[in-house]
N, C-alpha and C positions, 0 to 999 in steps of 0.2 A: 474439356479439361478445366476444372476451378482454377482459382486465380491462387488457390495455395498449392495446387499441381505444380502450377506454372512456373510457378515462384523459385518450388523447388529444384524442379529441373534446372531451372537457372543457376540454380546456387551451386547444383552438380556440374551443369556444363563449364562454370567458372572456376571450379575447385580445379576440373580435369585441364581446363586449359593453361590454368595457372601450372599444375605439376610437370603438362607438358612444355608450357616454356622455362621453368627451374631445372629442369633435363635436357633442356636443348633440343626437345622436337618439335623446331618453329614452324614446319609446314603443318604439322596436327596442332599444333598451339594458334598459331591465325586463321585455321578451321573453324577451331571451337570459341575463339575469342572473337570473331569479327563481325558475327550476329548480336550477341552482344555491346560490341561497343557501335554497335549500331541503334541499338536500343537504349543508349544512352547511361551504360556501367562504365563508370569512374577507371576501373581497377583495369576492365578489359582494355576502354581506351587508351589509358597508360601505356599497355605492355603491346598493345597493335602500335601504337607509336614508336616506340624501341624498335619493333622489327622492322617497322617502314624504313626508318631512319638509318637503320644498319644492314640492311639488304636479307635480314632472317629471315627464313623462310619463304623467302621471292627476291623480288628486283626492289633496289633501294629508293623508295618513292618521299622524295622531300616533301612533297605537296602536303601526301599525304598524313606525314610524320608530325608537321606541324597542324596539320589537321585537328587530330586526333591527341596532341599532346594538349593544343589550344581547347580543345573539348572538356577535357579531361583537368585543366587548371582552371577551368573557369567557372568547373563545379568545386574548388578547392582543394583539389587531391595534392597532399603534399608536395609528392614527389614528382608529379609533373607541375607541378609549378616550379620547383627548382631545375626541371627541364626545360622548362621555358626559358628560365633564368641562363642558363647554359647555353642554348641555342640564340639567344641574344649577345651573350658574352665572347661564343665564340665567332658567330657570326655563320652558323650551321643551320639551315633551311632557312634561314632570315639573313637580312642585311644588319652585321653586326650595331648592336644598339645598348649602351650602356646604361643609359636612363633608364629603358625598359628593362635590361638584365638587373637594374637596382630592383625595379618593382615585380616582379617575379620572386626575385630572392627573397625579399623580403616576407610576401605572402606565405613562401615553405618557413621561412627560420621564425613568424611568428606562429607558427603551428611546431615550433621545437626542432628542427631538422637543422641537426649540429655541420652538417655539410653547409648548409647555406646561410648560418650564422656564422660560420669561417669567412664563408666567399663573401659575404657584407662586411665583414671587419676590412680584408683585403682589398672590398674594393674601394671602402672609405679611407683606410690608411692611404692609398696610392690614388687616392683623388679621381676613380673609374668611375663615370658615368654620375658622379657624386663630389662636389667639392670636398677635398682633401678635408678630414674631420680627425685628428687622433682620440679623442676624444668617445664618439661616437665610433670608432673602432675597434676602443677600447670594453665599449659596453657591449659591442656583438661578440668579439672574443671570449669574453667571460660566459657573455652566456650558454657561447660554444665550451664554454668546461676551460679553456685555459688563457693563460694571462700571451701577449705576445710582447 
């Protein structure tokens, strides 16, 4: 198989895993995704994260969940970086950690992710993990779209 066979099938078995986990058939969705994010796909690792984490499609595996979400943020993926942010915030597969839920946060809200330019306004307003700033609250609000 060429390496743009390969490519493609991927791109296929990623499409089909994505639609099966957007429909909720997590045990054919961590089928198709978990070679994949074995091989190092941002999107798959994300969303094999999500089910690890929530028991989708199997047994709910923390290990694994920050595994794979940690995989998955540290190539930049927005949205598991603001999973990370989360699972530091709340203290879900990790020992809660607000410094670090600072620095998570911040890596999704400066790639624009109005969720986690909320949750850095809120957590500089309330001094989480971050000495109290209004200031600095004030600027991740806005950027989130609105004034608090």
């Amino acid at each position: 198989m060429s390496d743009d066979e390969q490519k493609e099938r991927e791109e296929i078995e990623l499409a089909s895993g994505i639609a099966a986990f957007e429909t909720k058939q997590f045990s054919r969705a961590i089928q198709l995704l978990s070679p994949l994010a074995e091989c190092g796909n941002a999107e798959a690792q994300h969303r094999v994260a999500i089910m690890c984490q929530n028991g989708l499609g199997g047994v709910r595996n923390e290990a694994k969940a920050l595994q794979w979400m940690r995989a998955a943020a540290d190539q930049g993926h927005a949205l598991a970086c603001h999973g990370m942010g989360f699972m530091y915030l709340q203290g879900e597969c990790v020992e809660r950690n607000g410094q670090e839920a600072v620095k998570w946060f911040r890596r999704a809200a400066e790639q624009g992710l109005a969720g986690s330019q909320t949750t850095l306004g809120m957590m500089y307003a309330e001094g989480n993990g971050v000495e109290k700033d209004p200031e600095e609250a004030g600027k991740w609000y806005r950027m989130a779209g609105f004034e608090r």
